[in-house]
Backbone as JSON, one array per atom type, in Angstrom:
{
  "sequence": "XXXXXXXXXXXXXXXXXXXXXXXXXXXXXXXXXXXXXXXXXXXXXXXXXXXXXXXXXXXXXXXXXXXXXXXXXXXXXXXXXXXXXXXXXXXXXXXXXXXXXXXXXXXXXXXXXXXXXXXXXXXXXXXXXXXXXXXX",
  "N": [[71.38, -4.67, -194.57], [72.0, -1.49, -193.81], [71.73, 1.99, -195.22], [74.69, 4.16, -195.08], [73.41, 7.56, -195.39], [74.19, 10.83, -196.53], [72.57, 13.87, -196.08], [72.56, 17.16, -197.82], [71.16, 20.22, -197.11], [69.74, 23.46, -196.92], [67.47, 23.9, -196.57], [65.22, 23.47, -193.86], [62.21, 22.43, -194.28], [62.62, 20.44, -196.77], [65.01, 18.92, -195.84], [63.07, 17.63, -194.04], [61.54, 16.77, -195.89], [63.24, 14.68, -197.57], [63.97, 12.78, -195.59], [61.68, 11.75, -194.62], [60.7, 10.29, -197.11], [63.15, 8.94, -197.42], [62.69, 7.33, -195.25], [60.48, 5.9, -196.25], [60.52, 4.54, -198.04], [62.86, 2.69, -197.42], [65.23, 1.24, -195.05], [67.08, 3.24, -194.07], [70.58, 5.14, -192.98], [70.69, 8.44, -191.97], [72.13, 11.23, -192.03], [71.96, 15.13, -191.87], [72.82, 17.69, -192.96], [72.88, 21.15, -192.93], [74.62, 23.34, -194.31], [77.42, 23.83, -196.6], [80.13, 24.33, -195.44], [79.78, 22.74, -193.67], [79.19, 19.93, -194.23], [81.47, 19.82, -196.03], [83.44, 19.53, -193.71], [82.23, 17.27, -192.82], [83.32, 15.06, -194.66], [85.69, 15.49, -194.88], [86.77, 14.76, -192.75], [85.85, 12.14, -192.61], [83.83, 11.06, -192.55], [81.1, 8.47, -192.85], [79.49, 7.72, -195.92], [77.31, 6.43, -198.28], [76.17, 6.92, -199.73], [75.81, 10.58, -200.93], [73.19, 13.27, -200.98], [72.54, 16.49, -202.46], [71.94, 20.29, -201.92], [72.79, 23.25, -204.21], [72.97, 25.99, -203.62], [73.7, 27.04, -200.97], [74.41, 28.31, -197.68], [77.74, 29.18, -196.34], [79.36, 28.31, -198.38], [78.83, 26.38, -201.52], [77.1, 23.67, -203.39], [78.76, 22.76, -205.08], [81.22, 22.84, -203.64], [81.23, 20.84, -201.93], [80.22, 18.88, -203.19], [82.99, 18.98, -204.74], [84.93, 17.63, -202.75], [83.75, 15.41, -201.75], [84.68, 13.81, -204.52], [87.46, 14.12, -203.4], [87.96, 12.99, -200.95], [86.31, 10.09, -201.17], [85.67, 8.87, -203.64], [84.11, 6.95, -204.89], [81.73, 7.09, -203.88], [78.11, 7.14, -204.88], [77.05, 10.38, -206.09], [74.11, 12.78, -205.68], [72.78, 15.68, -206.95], [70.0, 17.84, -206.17], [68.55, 20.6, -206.73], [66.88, 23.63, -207.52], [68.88, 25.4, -208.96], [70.2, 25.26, -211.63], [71.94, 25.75, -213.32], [73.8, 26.96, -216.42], [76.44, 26.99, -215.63], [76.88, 25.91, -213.41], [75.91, 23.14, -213.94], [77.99, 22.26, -215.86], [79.85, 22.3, -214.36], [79.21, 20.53, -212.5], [78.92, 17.75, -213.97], [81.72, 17.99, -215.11], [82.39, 16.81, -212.52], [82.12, 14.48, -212.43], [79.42, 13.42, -211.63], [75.98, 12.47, -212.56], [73.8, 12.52, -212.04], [71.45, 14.53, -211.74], [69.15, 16.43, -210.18], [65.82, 18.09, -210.97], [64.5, 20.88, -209.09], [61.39, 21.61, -208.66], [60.65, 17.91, -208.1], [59.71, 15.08, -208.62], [58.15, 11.87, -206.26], [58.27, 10.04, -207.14], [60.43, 10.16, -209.29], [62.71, 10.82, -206.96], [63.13, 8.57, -205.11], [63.5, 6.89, -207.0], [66.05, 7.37, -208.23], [67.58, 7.2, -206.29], [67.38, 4.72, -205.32], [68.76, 3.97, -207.82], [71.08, 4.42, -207.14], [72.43, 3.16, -205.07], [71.65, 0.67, -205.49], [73.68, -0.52, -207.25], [76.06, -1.25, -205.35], [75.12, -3.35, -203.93], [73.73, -3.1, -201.43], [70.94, -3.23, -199.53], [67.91, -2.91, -201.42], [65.2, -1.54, -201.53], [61.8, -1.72, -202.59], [59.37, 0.65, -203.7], [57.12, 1.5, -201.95], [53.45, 1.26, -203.06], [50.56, 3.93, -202.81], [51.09, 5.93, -201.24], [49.72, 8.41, -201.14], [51.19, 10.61, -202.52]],
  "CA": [[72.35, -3.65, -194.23], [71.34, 0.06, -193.93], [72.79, 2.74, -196.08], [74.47, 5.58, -194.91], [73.36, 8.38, -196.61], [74.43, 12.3, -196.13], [72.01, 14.99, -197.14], [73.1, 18.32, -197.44], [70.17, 21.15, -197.58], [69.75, 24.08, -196.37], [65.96, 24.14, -196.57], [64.32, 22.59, -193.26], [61.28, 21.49, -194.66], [63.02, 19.71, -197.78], [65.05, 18.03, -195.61], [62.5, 16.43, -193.48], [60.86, 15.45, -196.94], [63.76, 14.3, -198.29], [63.94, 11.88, -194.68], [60.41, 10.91, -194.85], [60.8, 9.63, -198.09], [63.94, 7.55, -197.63], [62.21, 6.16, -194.74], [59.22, 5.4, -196.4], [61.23, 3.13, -199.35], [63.95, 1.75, -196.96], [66.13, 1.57, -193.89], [68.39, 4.11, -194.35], [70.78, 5.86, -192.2], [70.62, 9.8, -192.78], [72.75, 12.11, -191.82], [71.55, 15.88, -192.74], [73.09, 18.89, -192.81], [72.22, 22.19, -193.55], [75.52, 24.07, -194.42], [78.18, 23.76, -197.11], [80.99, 23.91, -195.2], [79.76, 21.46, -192.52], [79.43, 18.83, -194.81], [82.95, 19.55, -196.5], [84.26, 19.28, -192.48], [82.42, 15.81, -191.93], [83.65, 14.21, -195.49], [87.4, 15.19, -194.44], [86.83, 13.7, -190.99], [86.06, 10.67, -193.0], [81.86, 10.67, -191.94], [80.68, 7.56, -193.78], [78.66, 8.27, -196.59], [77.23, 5.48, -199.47], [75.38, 8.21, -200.62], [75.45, 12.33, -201.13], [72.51, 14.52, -201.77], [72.8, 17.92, -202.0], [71.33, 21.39, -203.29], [73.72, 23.77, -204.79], [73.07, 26.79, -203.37], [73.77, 26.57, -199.28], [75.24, 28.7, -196.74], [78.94, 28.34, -195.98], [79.84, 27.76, -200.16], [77.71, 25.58, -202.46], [76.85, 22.13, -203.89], [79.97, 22.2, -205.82], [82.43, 22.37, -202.54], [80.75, 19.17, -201.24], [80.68, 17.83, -204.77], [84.54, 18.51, -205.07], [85.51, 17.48, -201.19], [83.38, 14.11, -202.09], [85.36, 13.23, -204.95], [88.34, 13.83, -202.99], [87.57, 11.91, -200.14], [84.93, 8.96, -201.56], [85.42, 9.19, -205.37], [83.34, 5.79, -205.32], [80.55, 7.82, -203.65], [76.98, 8.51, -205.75], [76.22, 11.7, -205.38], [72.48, 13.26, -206.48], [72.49, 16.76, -206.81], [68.84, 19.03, -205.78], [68.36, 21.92, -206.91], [65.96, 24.49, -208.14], [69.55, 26.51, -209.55], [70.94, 24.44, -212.44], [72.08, 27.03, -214.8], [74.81, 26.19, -217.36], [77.56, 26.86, -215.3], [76.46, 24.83, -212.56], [75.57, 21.71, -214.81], [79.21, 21.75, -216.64], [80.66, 22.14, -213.07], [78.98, 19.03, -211.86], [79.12, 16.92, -215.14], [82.54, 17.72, -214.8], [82.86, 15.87, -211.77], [81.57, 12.69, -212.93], [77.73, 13.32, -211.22], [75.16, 12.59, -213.86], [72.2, 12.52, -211.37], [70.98, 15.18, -211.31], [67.33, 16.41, -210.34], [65.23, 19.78, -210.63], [63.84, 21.16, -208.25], [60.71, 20.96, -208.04], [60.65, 16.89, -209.01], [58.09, 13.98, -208.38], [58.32, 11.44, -205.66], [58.89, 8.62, -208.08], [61.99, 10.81, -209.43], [63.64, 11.14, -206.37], [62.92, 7.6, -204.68], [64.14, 5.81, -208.38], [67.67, 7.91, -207.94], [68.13, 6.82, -204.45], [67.57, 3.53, -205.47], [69.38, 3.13, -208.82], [72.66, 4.72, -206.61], [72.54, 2.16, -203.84], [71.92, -1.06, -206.04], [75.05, -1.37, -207.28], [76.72, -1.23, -204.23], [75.15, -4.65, -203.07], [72.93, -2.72, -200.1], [69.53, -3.17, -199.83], [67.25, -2.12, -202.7], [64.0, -1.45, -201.24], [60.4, -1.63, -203.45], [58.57, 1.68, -203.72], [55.58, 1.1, -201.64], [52.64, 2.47, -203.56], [49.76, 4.71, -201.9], [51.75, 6.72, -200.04], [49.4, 9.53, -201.46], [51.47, 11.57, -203.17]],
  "C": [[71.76, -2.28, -194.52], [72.61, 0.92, -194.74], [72.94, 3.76, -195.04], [74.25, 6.63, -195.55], [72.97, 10.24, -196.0], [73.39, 13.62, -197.22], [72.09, 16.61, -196.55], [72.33, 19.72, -198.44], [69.6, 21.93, -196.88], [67.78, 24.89, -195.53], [65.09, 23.22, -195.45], [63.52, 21.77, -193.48], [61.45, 20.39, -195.81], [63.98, 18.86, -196.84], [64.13, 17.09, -194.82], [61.87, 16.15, -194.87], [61.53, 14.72, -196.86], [63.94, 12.52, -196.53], [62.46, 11.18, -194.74], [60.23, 9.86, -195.89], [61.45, 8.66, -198.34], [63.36, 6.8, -196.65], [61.02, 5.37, -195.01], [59.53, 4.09, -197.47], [62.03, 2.34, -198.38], [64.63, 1.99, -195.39], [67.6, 2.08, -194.13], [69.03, 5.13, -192.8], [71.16, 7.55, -192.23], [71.37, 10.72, -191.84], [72.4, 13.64, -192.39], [72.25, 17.24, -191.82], [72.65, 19.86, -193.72], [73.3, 23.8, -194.63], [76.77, 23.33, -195.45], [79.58, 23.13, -196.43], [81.07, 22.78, -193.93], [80.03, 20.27, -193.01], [80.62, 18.48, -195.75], [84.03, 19.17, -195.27], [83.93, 17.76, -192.44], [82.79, 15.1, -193.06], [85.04, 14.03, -195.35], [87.53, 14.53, -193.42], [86.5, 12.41, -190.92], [84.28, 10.34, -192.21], [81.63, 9.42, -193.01], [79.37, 7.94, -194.66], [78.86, 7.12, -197.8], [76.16, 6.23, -200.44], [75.11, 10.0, -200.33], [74.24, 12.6, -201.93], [72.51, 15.71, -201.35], [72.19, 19.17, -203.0], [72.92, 21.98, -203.43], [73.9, 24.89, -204.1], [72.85, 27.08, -201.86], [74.54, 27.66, -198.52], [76.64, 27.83, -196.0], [79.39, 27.69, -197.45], [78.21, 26.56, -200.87], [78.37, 24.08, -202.62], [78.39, 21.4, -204.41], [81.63, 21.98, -204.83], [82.06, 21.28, -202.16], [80.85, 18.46, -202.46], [82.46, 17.07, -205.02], [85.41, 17.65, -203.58], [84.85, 15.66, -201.58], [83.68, 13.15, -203.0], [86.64, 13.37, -204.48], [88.76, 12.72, -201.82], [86.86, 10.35, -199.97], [84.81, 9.1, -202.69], [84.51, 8.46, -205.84], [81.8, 6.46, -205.32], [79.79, 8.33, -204.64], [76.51, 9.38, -205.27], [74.77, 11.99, -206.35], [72.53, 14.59, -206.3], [70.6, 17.47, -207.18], [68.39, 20.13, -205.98], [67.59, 22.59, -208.07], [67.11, 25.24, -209.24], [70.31, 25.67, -210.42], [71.48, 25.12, -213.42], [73.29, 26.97, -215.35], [75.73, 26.4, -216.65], [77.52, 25.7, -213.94], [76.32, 23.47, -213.32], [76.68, 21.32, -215.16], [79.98, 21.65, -215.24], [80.68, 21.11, -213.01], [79.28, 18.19, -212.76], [80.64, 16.83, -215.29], [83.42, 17.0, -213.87], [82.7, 14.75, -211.55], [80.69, 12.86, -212.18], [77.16, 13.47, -212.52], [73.7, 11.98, -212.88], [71.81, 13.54, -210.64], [69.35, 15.74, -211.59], [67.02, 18.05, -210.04], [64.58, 19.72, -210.13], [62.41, 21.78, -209.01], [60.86, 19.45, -208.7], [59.73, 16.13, -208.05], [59.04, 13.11, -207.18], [58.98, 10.49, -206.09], [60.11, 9.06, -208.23], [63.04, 10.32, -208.29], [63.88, 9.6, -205.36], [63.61, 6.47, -206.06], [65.93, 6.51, -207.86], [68.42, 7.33, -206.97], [68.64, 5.39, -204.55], [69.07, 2.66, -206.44], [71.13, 3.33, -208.07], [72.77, 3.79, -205.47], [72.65, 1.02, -204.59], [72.79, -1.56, -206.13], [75.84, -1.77, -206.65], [76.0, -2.32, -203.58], [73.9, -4.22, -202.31], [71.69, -3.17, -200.58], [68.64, -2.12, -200.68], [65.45, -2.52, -202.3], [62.97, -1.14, -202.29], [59.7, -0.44, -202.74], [57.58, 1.05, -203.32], [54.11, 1.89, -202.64], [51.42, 2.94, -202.36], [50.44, 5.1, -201.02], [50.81, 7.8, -199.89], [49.64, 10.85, -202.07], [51.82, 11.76, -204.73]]
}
């Protein structure tokens, strides 16, 4: 079974990493947006999502409107928050919303490929093996 999984980042080239990467561990289905409030429109419209990642700081509001719109809509939903901007008010935000995966920007391949994973397992889906030699 493939995951769906919504990533929401405003940074072109981070999201095609962040796609390269899930396709390099697994068959995932990715959804990516680049805008705040896009991805607070497709979580009310009920977009399927078995996984959120997202940076914080986005055009159209931040990390923490998709954060809060994703526990309203998908409370089950793991989210992974991205971001280079973690700065104490940001951290107690999120921690407040029951996310406790979160990653700094810049982070390792392993990092962000273990996260992906440990938030899908439980949920039954397929739990793809880190290939090694990717080269990075």
């Amino acid at each position: 079974m493939s995951a769906e999984i919504l990533i929401v980042e405003d940074n072109k080239t981070t999201r095609d990493l962040y796609r390269a990467l899930l396709g390099f561990v697994g068959d995932y289905s990715v959804k990516m947006l680049e805008r705040a409030d896009e991805a607070v429109s497709y979580l009310r419209a009920g977009g399927p999502s078995e996984l959120i990642i997202t940076d914080m700081d986005m055009p159209g509001g931040s990390g923490l409107d998709v954060l809060e719109q994703a526990r309203e809509s998908a409370p089950d939903v793991p989210c992974i928050v991205c971001s280079g901007n973690l700065a104490g008010f940001y951290r107690q935000e999120i921690q407040a919303l029951g996310i406790r995966k979160i990653l700094r920007k810049p982070f390792t391949v392993t990092e962000f490929t273990s996260e992906v994973r440990a938030c899908l397992q439980p949920t039954g889906l397929r739990s793809p093996t880190i290939r090694r030699g990717f080269g990075w």
